[in-house]
N, C-alpha and C positions, 0 to 999 in steps of 0.2 A: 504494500500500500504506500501510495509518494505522502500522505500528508503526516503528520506528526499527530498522534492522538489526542491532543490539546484542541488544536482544529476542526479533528473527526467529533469529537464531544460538544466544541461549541453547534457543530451544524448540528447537528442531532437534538440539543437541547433547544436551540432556537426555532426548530420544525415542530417543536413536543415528541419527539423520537425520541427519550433517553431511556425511557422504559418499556421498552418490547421485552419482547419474549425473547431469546436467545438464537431464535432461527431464524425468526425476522429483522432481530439486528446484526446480523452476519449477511443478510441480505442488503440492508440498507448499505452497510458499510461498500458491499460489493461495487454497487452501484455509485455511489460519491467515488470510490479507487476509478470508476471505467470514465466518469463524467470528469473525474480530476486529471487522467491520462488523455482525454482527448482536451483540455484548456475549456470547459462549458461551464467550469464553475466560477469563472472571474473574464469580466470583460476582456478577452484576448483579440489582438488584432488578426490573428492566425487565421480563425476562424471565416473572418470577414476578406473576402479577396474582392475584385476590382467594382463588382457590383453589389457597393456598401451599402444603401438604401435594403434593397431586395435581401441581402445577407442580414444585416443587423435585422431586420423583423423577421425572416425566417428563425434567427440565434434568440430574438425576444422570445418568440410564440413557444418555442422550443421549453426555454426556461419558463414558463408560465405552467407548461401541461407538467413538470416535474415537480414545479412547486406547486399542484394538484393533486397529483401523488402523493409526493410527503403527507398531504390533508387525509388522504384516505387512506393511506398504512395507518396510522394514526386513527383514525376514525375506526378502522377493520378492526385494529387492534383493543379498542375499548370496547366495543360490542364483545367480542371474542369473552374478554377479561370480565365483562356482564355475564354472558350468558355462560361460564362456569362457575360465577357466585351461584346463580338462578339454578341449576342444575344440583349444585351441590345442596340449596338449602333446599330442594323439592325434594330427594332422596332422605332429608329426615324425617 
C-alpha cells in the first residue's frame, strides 16, 4: 500500500469508514491502494491531458460516484450491524 496509515485512517475516518467489519475494511483499504496508485485521490495533472475541460469533469464525476460509495459501504454497513443486534435479540 503507497500511503502511510496515518492517511489511510484519516480517509476512512472522514468517510465514517473507521469501523467496519474487518473484510470490508480490507476492502476499502484495497480500493484507496488502487485509487492512490492511479493519482485519483488528489488533484493530479496526470490525469488530465490536452483536453482539460472534458478530462477534469470526467476526473470530477469520477470522484463524486466514489465518494457515493464510501456513503453506502457505510450505510451497508450499519444496516448489516442492525440487523445482527435485531437477530440476536429475537432468538431470546
Amino acid at each position: 500500500m503507497m500511503f502511510n496509515s496515518n492517511h489511510i485512517e484519516g480517509i476512512l475516518q472522514d468517510r465514517g469508514l473507521s469501523n467496519l467489519n474487518d473484510e470490508s475494511l480490507w476492502q476499502v483499504k484495497t480500493i484507496l491502494s488502487e485509487l492512490n496508485d492511479e493519482q485519483l485521490l488528489i488533484n493530479s495533472k496526470k490525469t488530465i491531458s490536452s483536453d482539460y475541460v472534458k478530462d477534469k469533469a470526467t476526473a470530477t464525476f469520477l470522484r463524486a460516484i466514489v465518494e457515493q460509495n464510501w456513503i453506502m459501504i457505510t450505510q451497508n454497513d450499519q444496516i448489516l450491524k442492525e440487523l445482527k443486534i435485531q437477530n440476536r435479540v429475537a432468538k431470546k
